[in-house]
Residue frames as qw, qx, qy, qz and C-alpha x, y, z in Angstrom:
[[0.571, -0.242, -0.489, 0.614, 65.38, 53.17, 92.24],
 [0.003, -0.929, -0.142, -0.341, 64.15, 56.45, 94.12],
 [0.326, 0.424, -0.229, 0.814, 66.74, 59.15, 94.83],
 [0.464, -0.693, -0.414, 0.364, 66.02, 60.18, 98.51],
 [0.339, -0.812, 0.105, 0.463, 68.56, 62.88, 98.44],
 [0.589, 0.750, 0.149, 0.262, 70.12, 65.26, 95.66],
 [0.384, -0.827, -0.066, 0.405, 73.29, 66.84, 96.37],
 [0.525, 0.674, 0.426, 0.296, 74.30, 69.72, 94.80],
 [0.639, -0.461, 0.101, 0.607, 77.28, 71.37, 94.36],
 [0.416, 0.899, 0.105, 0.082, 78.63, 74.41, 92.76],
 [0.669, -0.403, 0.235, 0.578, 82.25, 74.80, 91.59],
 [0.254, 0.967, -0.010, 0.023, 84.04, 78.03, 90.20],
 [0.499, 0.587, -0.490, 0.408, 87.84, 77.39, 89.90],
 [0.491, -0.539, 0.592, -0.343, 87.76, 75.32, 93.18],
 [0.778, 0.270, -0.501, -0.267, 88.94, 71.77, 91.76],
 [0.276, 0.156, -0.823, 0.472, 91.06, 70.64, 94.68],
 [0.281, -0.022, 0.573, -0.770, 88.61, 71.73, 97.26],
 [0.797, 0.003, 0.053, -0.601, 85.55, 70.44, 95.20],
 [0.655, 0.123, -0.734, -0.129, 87.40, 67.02, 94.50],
 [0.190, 0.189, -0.804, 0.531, 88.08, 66.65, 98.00],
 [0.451, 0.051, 0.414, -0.789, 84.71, 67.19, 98.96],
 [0.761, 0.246, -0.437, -0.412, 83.42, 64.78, 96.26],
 [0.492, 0.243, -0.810, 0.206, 85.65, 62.08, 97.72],
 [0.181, -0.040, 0.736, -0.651, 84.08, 62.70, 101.63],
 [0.582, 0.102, 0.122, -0.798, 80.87, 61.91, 100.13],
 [0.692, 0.401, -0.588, -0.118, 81.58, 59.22, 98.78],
 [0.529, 0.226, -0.744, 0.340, 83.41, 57.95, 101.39],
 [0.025, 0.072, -0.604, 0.794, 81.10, 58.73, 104.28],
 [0.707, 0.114, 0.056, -0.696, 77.22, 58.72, 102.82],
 [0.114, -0.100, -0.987, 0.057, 75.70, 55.12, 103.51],
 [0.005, -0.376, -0.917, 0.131, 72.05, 53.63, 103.62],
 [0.338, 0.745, 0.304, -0.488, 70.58, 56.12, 101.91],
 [0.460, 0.589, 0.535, 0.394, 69.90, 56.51, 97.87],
 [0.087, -0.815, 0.133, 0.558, 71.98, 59.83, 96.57],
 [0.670, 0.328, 0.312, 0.588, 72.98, 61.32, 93.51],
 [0.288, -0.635, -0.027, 0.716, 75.38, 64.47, 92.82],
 [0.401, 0.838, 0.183, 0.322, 74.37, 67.05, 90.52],
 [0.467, -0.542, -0.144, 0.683, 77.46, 69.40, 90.13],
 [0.201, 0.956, 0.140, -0.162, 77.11, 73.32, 88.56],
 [0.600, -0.234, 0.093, 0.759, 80.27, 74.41, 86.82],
 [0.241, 0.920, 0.194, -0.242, 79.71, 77.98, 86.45],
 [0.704, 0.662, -0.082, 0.245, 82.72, 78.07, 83.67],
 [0.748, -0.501, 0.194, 0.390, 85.34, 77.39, 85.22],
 [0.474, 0.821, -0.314, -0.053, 88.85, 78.08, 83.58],
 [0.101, -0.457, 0.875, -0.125, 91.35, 75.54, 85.68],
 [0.635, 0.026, -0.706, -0.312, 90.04, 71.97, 83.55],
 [0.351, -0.180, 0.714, -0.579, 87.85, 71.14, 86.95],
 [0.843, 0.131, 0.158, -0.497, 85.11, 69.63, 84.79],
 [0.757, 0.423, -0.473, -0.153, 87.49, 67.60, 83.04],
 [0.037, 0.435, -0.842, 0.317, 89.04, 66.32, 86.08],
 [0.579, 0.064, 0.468, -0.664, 85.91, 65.67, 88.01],
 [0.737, 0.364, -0.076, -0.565, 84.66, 63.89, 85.10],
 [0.465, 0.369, -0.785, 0.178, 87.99, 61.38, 85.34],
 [0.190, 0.170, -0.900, 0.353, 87.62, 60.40, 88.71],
 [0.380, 0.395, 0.643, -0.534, 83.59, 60.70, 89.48],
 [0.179, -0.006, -0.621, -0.763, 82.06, 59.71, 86.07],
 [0.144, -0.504, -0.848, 0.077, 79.05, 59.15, 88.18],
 [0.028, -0.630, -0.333, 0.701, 78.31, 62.96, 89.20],
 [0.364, 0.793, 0.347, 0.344, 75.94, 64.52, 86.69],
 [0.258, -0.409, 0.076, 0.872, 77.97, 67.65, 85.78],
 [0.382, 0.799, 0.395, 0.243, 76.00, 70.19, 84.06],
 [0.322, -0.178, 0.117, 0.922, 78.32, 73.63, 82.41],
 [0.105, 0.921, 0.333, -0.173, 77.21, 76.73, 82.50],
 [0.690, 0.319, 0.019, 0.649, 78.99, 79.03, 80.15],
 [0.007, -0.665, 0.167, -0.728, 79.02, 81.58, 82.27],
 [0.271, 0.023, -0.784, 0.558, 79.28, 82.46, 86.15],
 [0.465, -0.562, -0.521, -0.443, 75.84, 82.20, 87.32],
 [0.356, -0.440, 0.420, -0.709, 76.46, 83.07, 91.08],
 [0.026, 0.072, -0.961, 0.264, 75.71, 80.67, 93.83],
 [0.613, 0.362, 0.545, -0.443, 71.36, 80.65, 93.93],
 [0.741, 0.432, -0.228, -0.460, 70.82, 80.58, 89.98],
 [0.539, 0.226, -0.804, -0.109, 73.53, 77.68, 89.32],
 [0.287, 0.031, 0.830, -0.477, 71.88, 76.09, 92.65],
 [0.558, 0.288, 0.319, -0.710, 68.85, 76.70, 91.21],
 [0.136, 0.659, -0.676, -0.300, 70.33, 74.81, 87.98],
 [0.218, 0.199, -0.947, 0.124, 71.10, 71.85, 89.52],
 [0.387, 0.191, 0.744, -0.510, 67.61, 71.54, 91.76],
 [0.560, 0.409, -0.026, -0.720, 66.03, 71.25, 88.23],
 [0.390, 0.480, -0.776, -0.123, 68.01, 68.34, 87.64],
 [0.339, -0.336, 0.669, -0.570, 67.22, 67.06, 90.72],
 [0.533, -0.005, -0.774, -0.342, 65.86, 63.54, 91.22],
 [0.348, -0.032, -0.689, 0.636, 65.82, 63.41, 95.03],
 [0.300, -0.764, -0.523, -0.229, 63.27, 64.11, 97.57],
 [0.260, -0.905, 0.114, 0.318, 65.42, 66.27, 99.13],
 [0.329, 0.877, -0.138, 0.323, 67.62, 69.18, 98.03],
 [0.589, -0.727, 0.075, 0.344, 71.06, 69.38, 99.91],
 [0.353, 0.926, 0.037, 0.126, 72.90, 72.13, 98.89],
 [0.819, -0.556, -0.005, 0.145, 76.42, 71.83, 99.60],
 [0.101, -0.879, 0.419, 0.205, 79.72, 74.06, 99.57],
 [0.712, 0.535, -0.448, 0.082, 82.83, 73.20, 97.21],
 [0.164, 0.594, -0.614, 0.493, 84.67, 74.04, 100.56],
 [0.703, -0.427, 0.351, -0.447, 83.04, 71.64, 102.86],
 [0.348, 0.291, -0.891, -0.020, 84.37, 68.21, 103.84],
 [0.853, -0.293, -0.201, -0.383, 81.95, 65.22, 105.25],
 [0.044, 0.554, -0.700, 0.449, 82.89, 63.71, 108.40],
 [0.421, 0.106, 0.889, -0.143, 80.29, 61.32, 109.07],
 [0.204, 0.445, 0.813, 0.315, 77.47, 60.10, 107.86],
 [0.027, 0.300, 0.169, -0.938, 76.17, 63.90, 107.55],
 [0.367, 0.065, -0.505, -0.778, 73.46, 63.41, 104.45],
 [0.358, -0.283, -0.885, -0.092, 71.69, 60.16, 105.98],
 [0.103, -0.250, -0.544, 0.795, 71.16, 62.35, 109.32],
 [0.132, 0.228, 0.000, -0.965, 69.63, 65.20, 107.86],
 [0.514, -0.098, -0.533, -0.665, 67.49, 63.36, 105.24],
 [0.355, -0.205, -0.879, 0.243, 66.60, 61.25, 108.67],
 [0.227, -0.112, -0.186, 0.949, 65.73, 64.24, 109.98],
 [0.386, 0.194, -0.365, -0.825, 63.24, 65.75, 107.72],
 [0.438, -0.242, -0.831, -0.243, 61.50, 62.27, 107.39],
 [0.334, -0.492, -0.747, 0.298, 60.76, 61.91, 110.86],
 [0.130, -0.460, -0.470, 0.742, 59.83, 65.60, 111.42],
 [0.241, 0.521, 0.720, 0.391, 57.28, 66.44, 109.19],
 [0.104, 0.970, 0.211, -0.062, 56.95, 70.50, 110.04],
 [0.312, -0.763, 0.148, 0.547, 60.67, 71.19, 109.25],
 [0.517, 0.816, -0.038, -0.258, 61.52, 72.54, 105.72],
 [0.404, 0.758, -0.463, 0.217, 65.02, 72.75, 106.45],
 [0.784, -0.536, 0.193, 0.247, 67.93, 71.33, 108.44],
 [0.587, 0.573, -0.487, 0.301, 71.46, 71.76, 108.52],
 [0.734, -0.295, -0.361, 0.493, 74.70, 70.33, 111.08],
 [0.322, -0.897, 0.219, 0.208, 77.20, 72.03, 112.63],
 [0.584, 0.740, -0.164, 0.289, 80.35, 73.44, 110.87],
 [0.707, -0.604, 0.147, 0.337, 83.55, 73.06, 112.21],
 [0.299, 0.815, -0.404, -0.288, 87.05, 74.58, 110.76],
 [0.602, 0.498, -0.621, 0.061, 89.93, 72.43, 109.85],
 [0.272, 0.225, -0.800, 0.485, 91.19, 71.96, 113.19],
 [0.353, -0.419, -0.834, -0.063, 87.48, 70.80, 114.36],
 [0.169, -0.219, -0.390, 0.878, 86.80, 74.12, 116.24],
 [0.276, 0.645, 0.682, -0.208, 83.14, 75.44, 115.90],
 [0.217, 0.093, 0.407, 0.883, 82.45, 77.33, 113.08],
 [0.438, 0.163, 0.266, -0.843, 79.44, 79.71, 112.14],
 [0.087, 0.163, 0.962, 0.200, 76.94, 77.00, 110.97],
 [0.066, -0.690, -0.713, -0.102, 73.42, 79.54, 111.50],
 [0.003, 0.447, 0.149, 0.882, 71.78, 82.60, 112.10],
 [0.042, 0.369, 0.835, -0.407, 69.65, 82.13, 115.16],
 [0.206, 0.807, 0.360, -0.422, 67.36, 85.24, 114.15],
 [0.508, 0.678, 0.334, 0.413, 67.14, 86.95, 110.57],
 [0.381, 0.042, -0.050, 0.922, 68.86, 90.35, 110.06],
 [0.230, -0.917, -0.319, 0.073, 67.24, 93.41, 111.86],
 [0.066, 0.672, -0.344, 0.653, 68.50, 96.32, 113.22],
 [0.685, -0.605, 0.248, -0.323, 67.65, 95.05, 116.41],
 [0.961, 0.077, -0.025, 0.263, 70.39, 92.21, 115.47],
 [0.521, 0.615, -0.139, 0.575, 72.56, 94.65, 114.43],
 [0.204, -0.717, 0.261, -0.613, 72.11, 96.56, 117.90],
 [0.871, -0.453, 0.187, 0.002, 72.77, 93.26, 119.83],
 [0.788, 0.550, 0.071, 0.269, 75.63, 92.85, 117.91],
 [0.128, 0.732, -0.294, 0.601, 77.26, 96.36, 118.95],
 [0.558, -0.614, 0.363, -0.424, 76.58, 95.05, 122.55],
 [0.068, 0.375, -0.921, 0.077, 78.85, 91.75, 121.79],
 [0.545, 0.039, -0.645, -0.534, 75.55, 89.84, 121.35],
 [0.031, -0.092, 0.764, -0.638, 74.95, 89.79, 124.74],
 [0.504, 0.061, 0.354, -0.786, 71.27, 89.96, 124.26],
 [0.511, 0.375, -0.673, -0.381, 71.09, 87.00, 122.05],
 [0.416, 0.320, -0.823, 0.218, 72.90, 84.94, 123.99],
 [0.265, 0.129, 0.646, -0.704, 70.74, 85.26, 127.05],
 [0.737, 0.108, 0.245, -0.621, 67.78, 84.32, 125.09],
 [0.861, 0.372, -0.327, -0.112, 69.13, 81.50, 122.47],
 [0.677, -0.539, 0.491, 0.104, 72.46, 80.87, 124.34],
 [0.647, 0.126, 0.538, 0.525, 73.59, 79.23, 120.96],
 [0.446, 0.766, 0.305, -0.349, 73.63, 81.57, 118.24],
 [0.605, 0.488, -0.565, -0.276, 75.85, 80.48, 115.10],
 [0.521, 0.253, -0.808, -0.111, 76.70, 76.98, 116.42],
 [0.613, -0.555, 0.122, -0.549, 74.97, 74.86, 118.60],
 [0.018, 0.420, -0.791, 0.444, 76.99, 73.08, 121.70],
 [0.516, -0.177, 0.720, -0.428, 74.15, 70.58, 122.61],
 [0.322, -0.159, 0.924, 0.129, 73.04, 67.78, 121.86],
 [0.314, 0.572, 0.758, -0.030, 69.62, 67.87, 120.31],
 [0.303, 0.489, 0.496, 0.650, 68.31, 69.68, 117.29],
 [0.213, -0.505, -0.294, 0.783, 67.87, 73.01, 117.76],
 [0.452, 0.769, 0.411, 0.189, 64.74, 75.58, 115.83],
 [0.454, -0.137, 0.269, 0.839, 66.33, 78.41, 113.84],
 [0.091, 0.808, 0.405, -0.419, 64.61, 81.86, 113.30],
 [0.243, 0.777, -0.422, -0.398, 67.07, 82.90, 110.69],
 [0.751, 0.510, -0.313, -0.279, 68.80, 80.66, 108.60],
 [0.893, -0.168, 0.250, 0.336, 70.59, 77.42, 108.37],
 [0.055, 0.701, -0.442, -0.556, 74.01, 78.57, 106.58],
 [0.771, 0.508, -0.073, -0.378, 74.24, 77.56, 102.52],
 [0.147, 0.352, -0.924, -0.034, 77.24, 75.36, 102.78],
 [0.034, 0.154, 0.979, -0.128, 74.83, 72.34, 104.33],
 [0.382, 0.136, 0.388, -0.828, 71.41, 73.29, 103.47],
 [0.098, 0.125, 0.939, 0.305, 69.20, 70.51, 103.18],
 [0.539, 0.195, 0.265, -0.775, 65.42, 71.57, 102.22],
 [0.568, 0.365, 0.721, -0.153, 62.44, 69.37, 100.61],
 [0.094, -0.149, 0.306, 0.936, 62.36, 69.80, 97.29],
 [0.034, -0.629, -0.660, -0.410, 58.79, 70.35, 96.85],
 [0.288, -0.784, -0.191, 0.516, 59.32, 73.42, 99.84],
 [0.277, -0.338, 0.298, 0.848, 62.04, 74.56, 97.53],
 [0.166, 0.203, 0.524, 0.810, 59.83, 74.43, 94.59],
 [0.130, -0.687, -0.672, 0.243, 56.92, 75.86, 96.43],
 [0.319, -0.835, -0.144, 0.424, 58.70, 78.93, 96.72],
 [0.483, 0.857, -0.167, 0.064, 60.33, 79.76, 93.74],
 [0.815, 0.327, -0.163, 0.450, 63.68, 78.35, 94.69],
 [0.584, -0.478, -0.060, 0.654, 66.33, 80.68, 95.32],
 [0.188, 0.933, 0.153, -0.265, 65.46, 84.72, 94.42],
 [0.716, 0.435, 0.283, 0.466, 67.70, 85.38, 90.80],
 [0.053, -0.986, -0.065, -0.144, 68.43, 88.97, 92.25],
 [0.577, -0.758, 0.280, 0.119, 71.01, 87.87, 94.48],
 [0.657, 0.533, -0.528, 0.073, 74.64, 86.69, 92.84],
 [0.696, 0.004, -0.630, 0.345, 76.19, 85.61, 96.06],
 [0.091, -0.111, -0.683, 0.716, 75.28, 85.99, 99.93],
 [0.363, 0.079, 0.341, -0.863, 72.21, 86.40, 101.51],
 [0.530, 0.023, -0.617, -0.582, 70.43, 84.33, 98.93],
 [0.282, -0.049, -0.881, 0.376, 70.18, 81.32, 101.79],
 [0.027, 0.011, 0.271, -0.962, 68.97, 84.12, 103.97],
 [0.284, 0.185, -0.324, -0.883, 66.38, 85.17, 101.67],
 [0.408, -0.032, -0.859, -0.306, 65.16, 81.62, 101.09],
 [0.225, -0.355, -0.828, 0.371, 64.53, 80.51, 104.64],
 [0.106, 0.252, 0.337, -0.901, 62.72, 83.90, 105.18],
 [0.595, 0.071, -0.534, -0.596, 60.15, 82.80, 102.32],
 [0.629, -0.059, -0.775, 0.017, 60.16, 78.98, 103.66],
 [0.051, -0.288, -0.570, 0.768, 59.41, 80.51, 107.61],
 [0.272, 0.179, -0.010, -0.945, 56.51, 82.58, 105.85],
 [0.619, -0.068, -0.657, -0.425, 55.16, 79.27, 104.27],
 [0.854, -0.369, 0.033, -0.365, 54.83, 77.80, 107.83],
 [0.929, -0.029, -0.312, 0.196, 57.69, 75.50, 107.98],
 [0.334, -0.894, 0.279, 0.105, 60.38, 75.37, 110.32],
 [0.776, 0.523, -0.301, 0.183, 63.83, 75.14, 110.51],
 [0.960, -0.266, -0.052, -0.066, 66.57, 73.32, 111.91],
 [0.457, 0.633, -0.624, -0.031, 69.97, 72.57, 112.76],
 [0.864, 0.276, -0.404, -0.115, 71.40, 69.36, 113.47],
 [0.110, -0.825, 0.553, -0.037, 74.38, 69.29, 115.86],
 [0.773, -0.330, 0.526, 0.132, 74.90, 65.62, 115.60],
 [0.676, 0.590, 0.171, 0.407, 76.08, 66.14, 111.71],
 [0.283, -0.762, 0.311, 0.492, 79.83, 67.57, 111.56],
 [0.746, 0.487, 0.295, 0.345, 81.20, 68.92, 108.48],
 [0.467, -0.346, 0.210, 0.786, 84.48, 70.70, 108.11],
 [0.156, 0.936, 0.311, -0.058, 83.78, 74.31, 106.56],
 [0.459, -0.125, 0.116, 0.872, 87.51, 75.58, 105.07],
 [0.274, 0.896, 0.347, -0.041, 85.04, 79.00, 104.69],
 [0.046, -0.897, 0.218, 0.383, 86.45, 81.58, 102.22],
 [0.481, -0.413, 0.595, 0.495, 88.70, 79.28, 100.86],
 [0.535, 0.429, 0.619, 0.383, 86.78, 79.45, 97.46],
 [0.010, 0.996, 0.061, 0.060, 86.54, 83.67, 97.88],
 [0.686, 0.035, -0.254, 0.681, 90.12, 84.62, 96.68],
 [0.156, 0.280, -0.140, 0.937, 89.39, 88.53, 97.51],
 [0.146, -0.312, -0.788, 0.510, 88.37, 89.56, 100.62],
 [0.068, -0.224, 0.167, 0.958, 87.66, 92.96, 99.44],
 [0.356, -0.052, -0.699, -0.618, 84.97, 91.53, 96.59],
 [0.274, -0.311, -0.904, 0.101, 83.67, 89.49, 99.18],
 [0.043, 0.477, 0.346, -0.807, 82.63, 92.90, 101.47],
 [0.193, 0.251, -0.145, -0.937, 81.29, 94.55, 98.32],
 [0.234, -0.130, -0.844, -0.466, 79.23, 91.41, 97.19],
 [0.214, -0.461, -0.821, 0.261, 77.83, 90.77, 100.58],
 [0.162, 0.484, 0.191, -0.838, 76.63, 94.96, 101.09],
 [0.183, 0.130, -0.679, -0.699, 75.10, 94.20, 97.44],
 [0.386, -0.269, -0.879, -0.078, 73.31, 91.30, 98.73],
 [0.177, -0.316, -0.510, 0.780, 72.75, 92.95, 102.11],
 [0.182, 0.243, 0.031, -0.952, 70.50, 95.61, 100.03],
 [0.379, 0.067, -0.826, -0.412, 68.74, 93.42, 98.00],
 [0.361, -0.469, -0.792, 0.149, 67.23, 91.20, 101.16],
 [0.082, -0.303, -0.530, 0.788, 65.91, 94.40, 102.73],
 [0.391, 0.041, -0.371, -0.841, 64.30, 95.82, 99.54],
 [0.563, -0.158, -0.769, -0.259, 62.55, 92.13, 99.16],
 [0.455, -0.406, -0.777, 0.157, 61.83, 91.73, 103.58],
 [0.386, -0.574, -0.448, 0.567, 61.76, 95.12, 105.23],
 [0.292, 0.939, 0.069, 0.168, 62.83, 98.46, 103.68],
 [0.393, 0.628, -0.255, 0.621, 65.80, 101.11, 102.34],
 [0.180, -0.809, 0.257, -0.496, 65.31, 102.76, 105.23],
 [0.888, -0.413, 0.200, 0.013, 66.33, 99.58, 107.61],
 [0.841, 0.212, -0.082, 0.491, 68.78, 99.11, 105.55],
 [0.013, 0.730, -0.341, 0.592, 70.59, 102.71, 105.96],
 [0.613, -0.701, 0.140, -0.335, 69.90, 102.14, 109.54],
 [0.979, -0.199, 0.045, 0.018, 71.81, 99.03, 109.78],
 [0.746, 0.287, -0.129, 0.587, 74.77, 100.07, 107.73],
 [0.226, -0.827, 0.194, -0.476, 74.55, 103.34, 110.13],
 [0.799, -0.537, 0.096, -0.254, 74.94, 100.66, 113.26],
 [0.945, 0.246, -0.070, 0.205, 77.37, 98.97, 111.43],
 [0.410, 0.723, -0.093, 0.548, 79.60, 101.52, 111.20],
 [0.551, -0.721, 0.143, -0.395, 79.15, 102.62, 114.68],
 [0.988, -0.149, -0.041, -0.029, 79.87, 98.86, 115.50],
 [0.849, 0.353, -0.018, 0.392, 83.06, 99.17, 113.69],
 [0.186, 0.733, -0.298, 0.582, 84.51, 102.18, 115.61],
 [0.772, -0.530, 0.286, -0.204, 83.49, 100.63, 119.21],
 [0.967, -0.085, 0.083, 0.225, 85.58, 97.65, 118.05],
 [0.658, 0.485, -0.161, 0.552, 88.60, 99.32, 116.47],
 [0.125, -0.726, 0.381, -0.559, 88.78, 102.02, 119.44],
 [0.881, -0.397, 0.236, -0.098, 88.25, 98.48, 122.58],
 [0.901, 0.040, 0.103, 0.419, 91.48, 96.69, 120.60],
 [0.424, 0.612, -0.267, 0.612, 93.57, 99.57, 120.37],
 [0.433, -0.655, 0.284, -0.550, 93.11, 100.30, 124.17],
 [0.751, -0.456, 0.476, -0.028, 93.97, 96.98, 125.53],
 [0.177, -0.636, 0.727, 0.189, 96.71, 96.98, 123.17],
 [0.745, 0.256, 0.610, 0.084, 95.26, 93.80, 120.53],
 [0.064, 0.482, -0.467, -0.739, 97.37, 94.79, 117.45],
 [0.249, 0.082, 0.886, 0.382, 95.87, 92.07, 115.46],
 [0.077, 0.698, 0.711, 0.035, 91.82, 92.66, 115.91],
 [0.138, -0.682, -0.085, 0.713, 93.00, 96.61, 115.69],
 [0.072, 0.324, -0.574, -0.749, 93.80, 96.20, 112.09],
 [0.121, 0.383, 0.888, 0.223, 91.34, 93.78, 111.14],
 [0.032, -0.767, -0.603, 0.218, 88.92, 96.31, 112.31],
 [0.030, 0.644, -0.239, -0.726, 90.78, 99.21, 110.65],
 [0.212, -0.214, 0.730, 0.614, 90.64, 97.34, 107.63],
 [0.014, -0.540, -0.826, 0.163, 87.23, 97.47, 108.03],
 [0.037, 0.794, 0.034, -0.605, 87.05, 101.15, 108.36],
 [0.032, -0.372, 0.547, 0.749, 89.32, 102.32, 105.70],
 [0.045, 0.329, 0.823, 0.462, 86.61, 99.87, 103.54],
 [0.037, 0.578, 0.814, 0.034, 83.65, 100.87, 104.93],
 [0.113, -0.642, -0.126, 0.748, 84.57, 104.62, 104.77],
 [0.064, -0.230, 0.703, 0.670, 84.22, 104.36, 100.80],
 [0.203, -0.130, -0.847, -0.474, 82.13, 102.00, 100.03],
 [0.011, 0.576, 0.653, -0.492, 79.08, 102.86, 102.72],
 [0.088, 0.511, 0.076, -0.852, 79.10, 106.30, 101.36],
 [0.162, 0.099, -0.844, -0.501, 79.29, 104.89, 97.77],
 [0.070, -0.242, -0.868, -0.428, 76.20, 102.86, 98.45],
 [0.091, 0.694, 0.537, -0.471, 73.99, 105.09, 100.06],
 [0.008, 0.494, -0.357, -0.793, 74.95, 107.82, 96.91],
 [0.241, 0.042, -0.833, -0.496, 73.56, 104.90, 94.66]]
């Protein structure tokens, strides 16, 4: 029997969130040949032993250690049996038939690498599901201007609101990312530098350089509880500026980088000083909390 579609999952002490997501797959993928390869990067809360009770069908391979989210991907696409690669989040739940789409998708369109849907939260409200355009400084300076200049040229630019498939200049996001796996292995996979964020990023910017494009989906919806496997926000800021340096060394240069976390910063006083003036206590702190971090740890990584 040939495997059409591999999907491949990576759980770190997320057993509720990764059964539940096991179970929408299950209960929602039809007329199409799948099997689930899942990464346990060593857990410590007996997820493989559950998993292994109630889906003795899902190849589980342990890792005794926490490989981050591209190596134990990378893991599991070695395992792979499937002509496509769909890479999918502990924290994501399937709402339709989201895996037949995509691998529909890809068949019939024979220059796109990638594809992902649209993400939606819990309470079905769009979620960020893409990048329209890779990181830049020139992102970074649309950004400070409330992404006004984006929007006027993409109009969509993390989730798209119509109906038909829309190309992507930056990245599908790594909770749904389905890619070919002879693209994936074309390219070396997913870059072993990165431990978590950007890796996605990183990929598509390789897999755009090979000539293919890339996609999202909007008729695939898939519930995105993001974060809910990141228990500290804190870690999460210091992984992603980690990562953040990393994809510039590897697509642009140091000096873009500086530049960006310069803009950033910039970014990050416009916002905290616009909600304290019209009096938004909520997005005031968020955006102080922001400061107070990025007054540390900016300096910190330009010093290094």
């Amino acid at each position: 029997m040939k495997i059409e579609v591999s999907i491949i999952i990576v759980n770190y002490n997320t057993k509720q969130l990764t059964l539940d997501c096991l179970k929408s797959i299950y209960e929602y993928t039809a007329n199409v040949e799948f099997e689930v390869i899942l990464i346990d990067n060593a857990s410590v809360d007996d997820s493989v032993e559950e998993i292994r009770n109630i889906f003795p069908f899902v190849k589980v391979i342990e890792s005794n250690k926490n490989l981050g989210f591209g190596k134990a991907n990378n893991l599991g696409a070695e395992h792979a049996l499937g002509e496509m690669l769909l890479f999918l989040n502990s924290d994501t739940i399937l709402i339709n038939n989201s895996v037949k789409i995509l691998y529909d998708f890809l068949i019939q369109n024979p220059d796109a690498g990638v594809c992902g849907g649209n993400l939606v939260d819990i309470n079905i409200n769009p979620a960020t599901s893409f990048s329209v355009s890779k990181p830049s400084v020139c992102s970074d300076i649309d950004y400070f201007f409330f992404n006004i200049f984006s929007k006027l040229i993409y109009k969509n630019i993390y989730y798209n609101y119509s109906s038909k498939p829309m190309k992507i200049y930056g990245s599908i996001s790594g909770a749904d990312y389905m890619v070919r796996k002879e693209v994936f292995d074309d390219v070396g996979g997913f870059d072993k530098d990165f431990f978590m964020y950007y890796e996605e990023t990183e990929l598509s910017y390789r897999i755009i350089k090979k000539g293919y494009n890339i996609y999202n989906v909007p008729s695939v919806k898939i519930i995105h509880l993001e974060g809910a496997s990141e228990v500290v926000k804190e870690k999460s800021l210091d992984r992603t500026l980690i990562s953040k340096k990393i994809y510039y060394q590897k697509t642009s240069s140091l000096f873009l980088y500086y530049l960006s976390n310069f803009i950033f910063f910039l970014t990050i006083i416009q916002r905290m000083s616009i909600f304290r003036l019209i009096g938004n206590k909520k997005k005031y702190l968020y955006w102080l909390s922001f400061y107070k971090w990025s007054l540390v740890k900016l300096q910190k990584n330009i010093n290094n």
